[in-house]
N, C-alpha and C positions, 0 to 999 in steps of 0.2 A: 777908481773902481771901474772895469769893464767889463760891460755888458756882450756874455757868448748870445748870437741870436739863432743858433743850432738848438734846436732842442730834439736831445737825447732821449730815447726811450728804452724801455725795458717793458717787462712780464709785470715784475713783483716793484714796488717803491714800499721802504720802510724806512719810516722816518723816527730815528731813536736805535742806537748801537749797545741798548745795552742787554739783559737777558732776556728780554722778554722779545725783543727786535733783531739780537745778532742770531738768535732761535730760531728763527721766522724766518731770518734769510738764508741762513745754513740747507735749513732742512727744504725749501722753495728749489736754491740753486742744486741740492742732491735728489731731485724732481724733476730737474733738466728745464726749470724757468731760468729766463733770465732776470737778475733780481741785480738795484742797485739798494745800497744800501747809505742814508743820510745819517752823516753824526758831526754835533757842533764840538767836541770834546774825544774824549778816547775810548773807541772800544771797549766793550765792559760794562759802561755805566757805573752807578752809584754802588753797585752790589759787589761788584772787582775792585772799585780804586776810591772808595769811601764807606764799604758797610760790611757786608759779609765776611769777604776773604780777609781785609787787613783786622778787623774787630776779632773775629776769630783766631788768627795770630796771635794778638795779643792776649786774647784768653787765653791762652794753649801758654803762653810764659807767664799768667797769674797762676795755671794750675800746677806749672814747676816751683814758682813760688809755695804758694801750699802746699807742696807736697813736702817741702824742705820744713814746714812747720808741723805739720803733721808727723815727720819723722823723728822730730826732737821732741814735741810732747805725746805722742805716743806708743813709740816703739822704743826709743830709747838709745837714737844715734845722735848725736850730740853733731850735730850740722847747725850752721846759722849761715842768712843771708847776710853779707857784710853790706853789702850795698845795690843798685839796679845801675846795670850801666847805659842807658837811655839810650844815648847815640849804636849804642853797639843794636840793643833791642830791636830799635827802627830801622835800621839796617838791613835783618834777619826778616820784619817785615815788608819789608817794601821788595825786600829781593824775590819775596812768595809770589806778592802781587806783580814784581816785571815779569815773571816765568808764566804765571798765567797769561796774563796781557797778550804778551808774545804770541802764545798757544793759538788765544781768540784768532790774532790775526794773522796766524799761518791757514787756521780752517780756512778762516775767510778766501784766504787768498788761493789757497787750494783747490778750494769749490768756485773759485771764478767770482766772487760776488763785488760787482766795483764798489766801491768807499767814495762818497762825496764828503769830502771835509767841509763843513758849514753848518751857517743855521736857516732851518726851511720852516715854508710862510706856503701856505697851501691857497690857491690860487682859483682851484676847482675840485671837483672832484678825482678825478685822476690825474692831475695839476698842480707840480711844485716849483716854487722859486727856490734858491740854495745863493744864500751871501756868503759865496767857499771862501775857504784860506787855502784852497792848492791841492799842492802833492805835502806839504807839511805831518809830520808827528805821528805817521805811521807806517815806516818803511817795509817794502814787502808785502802790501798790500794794494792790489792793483786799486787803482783810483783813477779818477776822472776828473779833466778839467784843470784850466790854469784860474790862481784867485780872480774873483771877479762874481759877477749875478748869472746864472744858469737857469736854464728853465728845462726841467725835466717831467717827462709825459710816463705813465702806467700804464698798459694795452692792459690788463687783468685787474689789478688791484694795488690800493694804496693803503698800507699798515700802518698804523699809528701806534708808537713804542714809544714815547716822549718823559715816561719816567714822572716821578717826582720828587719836591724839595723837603726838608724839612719846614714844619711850624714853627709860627713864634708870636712870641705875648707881646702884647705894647707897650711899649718902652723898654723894655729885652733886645736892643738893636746886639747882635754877637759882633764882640770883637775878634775872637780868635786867642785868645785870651783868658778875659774874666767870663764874658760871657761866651758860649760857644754851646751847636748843635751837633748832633751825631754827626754830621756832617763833616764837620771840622775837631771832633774834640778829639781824633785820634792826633792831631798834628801841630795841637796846642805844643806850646813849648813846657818841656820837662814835665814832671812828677809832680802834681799839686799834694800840700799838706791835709786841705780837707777839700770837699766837694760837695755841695748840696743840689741831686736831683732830681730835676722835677719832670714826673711822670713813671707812672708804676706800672707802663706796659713792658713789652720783651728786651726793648732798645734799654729805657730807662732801667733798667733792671740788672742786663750784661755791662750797663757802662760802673752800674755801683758797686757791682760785685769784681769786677776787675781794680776798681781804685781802692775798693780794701782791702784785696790781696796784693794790692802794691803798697799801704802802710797808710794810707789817708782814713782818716777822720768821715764818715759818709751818712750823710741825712737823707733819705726817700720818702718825697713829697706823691703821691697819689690823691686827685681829689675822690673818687670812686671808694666804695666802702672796702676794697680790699686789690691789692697788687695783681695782676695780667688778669684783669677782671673779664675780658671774653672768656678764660676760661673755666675749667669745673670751681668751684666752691672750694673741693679739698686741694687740689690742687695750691689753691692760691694760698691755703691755709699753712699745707705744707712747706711751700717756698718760703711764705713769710717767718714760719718759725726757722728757716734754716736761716736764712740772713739775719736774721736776731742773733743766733748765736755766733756768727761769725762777728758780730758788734756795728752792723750798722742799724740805725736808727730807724724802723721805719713807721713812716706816717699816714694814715690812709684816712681818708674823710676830711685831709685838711687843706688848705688852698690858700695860693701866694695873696699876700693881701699887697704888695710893692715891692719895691727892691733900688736899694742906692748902690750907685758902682762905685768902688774904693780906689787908693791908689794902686792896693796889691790884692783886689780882692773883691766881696759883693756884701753887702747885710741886706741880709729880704725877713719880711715880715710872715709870717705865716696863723690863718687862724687854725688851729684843731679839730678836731671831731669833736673835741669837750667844748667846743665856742671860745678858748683860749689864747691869746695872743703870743707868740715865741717868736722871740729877735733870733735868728740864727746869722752868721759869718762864716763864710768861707774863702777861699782862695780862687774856685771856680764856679762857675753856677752849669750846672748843664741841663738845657731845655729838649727834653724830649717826650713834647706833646703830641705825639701825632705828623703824618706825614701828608703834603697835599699835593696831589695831580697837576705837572706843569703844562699849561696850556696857553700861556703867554705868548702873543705875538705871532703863534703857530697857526691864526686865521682860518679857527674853524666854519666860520661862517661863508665865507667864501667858497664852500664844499657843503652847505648844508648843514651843517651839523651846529649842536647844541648842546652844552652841558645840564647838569641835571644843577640844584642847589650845593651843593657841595664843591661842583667841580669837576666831578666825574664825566666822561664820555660816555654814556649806556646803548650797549648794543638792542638791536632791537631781536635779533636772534641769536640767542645766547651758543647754542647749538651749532652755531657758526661763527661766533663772536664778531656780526657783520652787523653796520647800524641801519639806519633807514635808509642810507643813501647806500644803494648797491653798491658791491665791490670797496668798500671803506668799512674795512676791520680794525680791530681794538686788542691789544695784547698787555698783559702788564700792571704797574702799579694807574694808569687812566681807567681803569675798569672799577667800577662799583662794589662794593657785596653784590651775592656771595666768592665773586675772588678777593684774594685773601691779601694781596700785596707784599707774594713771599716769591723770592727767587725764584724757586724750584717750580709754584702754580706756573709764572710765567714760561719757563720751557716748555710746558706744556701745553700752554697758551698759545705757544710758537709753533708748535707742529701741528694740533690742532687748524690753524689759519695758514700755513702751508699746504697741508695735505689738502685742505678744501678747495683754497685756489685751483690748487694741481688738477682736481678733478676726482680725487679718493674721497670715500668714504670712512671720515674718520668721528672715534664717538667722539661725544664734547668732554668736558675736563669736570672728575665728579670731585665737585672740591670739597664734600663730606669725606672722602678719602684723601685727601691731604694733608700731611702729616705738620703740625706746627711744635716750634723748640725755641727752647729761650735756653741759652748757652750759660747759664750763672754759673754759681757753684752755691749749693746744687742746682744742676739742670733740670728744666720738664721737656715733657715731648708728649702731645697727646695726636688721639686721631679720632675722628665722629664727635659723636653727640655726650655732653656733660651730660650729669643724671639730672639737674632741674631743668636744660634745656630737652630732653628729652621727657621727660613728663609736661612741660608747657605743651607741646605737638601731641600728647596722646597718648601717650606708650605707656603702657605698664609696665614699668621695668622690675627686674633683679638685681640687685648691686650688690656688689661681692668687693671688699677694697681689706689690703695685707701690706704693713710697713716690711721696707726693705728690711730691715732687723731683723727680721723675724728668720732669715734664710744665713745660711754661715758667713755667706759670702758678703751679705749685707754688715753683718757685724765685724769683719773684716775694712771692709770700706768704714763703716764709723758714722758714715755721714747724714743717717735718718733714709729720711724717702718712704714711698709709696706704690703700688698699684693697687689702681682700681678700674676697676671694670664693669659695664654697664650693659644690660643685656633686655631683650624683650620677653617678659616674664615665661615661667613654663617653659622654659630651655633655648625660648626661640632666640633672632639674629643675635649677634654681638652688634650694638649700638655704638659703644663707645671706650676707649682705653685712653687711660691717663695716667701718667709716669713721672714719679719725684724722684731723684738720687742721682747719683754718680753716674754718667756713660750714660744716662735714657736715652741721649741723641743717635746712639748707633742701637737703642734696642728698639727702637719705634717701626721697624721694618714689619718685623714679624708680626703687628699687630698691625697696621695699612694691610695688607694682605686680606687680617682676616674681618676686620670690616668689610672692605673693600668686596670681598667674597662671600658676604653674607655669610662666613662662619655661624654657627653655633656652639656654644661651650663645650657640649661634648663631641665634635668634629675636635675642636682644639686638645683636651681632655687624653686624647688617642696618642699624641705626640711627645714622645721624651724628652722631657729639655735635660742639657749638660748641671752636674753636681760636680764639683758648688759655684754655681754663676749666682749672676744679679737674676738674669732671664728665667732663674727656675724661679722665683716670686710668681713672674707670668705664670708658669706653668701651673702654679698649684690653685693660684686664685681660680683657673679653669675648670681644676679638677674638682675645687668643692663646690663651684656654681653648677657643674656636672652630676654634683652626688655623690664622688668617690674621694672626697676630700683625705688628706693625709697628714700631715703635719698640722693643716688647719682645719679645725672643727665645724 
């Protein structure tokens, strides 16, 4: 190992390439800083080349699966899947994710933003070390330095993008295999028969609904009294009855009591919400309890800085997302509530602590307007405030909530669902909208807007939605929290 005793400086030092960091330095270097950028792995992060993009590919060929089910018991086209051809599938996956990748690091390189390959150990405050592996694993992207220890200086600010890993139980070591996290369970080998898991938030939830629309056997284990329990009540109500009827199992109030790993498989124990003991077996167990802020090794203290109990970096001005120790911002899944630890929060996270460096006046990130979605089938997508968390803070509300059925286009689709809508009583803001059924992930725009804009029902009310869509459900719940209800009473 050889030690460069140059030390290179820059504007901007962001240490973490993946959305919430390659964000940060994009929008920094399209500012005219100069920004190096630290990453021990590939561009992208966990959200490119383990969570979002490739998870959603593979949704996107469970919903061609179902839809080939759908056609034969409901319409009356006599299609069957003969078989899934893995290797082909993964393929068509990963090919999504190199086109993106690539993308990442054309901007990068386009915007000028050098790439240090390593892993950095923060040394001060505007102060990194980088144990690089080179010019390695990212061609086309200008970089810095031959392998060896670097010591790189921030004239402005040093950004912390550092990501984090999945959770896990004790004695749950993942093999890649039997046991395995979101992290890994896209890349387990082939198509298990059944699957039991555990955790009934967003993750836990897209991983169950994709492995029964691939033919597995699926138990969901939730200790919480009900599945993606941050959100509304109905919400959760509604999803659970939808995964019930596609047949898998779910279990809410009840909690892994152990778990033996087999030779082709897992038996874990589980007690009930009834206080009941169930031996279940599967093929795979997938742990998706929770995601934790990595901060290992990365020598916060040597800079100041401190985590909270959990783990979290907490800024000390939110509004900057800068901590106690000046010029040492925070972007990403290391941030506490209220960010959210969702892709999209963190772009914005990124431009946010760009523009500030830069010298602009940028607002902070209102993350009551950020739109959260759980990709199943059926999908949610809500934005703001549920109605009991909205009544804990004060609000008098109006709720107005219409199953997708109710609209042609809902009975069309088949698939159940929901809007509802939460408002502050006597017409005032729109508080809150929350979405069950088919495609809510692309209708949740229109109602970000109108929280986001302090709408009112009848601001909303004024506006025609398309017959016969999903979105006119939106339109109508509006129109009767307005007064001028139509179809609904």
């Amino acid at each position: 190992m050889t030690i460069d005793t140059g030390v290179p400086t820059s504007d901007v030092i962001v240490v973490g390439g993946g959305t919430g960091g390659y964000s940060t330095a994009l929008r920094a270097a399209g500012l005219g800083l100069d920004v190096i950028l630290v990453e021990r792995d590939k561009v992208g992060g966990t959200c490119l080349h383990r969570g979002c993009v490739p998870s959603k590919a593979m949704l996107h060929a469970a919903e061609l699966v179902d839809g080939i089910a759908e056609a034969r018991e409901r319409w009356g086209v006599k299609a069957t899947v003969d078989s899934v051809d893995w290797g082909a599938l993964v393929a068509t996956r990963d090919g999504i994710v190199a086109r993106n990748h690539k993308g990442v690091e054309a901007h990068l390189a386009q915007a000028g933003v050098r790439v240090v390959r390593g892993s950095a150990r923060l040394t001060g405050p505007r102060t990194v070390r980088v144990e690089s592996t080179g010019t390695d694993g990212t061609p086309g992207v200008r970089q810095e330095g031959a392998p060896g220890v670097r010591d790189l200086t921030a004239r402005r600010a040093l950004v912390l993008a550092t990501g984090s890993r999945p959770r896990t139980l004790p004695g749950l070591d993942p093999d890649g295999r039997r046991v395995v996290t979101s992290d890994d369970a896209l890349f387990a080998p082939g198509l298990p028969a059944s699957v039991l898991v555990l955790g009934g938030g967003a993750i836990g939830v897209e991983y169950a609904s994709f492995h029964r629309s691939m033919g597995a056997d699926v138990t969901l284990v939730e200790a919480a009294d009900r599945i993606v329990p941050l959100e509304d009540a109905d919400v959760s109500r509604h999803l659970t009855r939808g995964l019930k009827r596609r047949g898998i199992d779910v279990q809410t109030g009840a909690r892994l009591l152990d778990a033996e790993l087999l030779d082709n498989g897992v038996r874990a124990r589980v007690r009930t919400a009834r206080g009941e003991t169930r031996t279940l077996t599967a093929e795979r167990l997938l742990v998706a309890v929770g995601r934790a802020p990595v901060t290992e090794g990365l020598g916060l203290d040597a800079a100041g800085l401190t985590t909270d109990e959990r783990g979290f970096v907490v800024p000390q001005d939110w509004g900057r997302l800068e901590t106690a120790v000046p010029g040492v911002h925070v972007v990403g899944d290391l941030l506490p509530p209220p960010s959210l630890g969702l892709a999209h929060a963190s772009f914005a996270e990124g431009l946010l602590v760009a523009e500030t460096v830069a010298g602009l006046q940028s607002p902070p990130v209102d993350y009551a307007t950020v739109p959260r979605v759980t990709y199943s089938s059926p999908q949610t997508a809500s934005v703001g405030l549920g109605e009991a968390e909205a009544r804990a803070r004060g609000h008098e509300v109006d709720v107005n909530t219409m199953p997708l059925t109710a609209v042609a286009k809902g009975m069309v689709h088949g698939q159940g669902g929901m809007v509802k809508v939460v408002a502050e009583a006597g017409g005032g803001p729109v508080l809150g909208v929350h979405l069950v059924g088919p495609n809510v992930s692309e209708m949740i725009a229109e109602s970000q807007l109108i929280v986001g804009w302090d709408a009112e029902p009848s601001d909303v009310a004024r506006h025609v939605h398309a017959h016969p869509t999903l979105s006119e459900a939106v339109g109508e719940v509006f129109l009767t929290l307005a007064g001028r209800g139509l179809h609904q009473q």
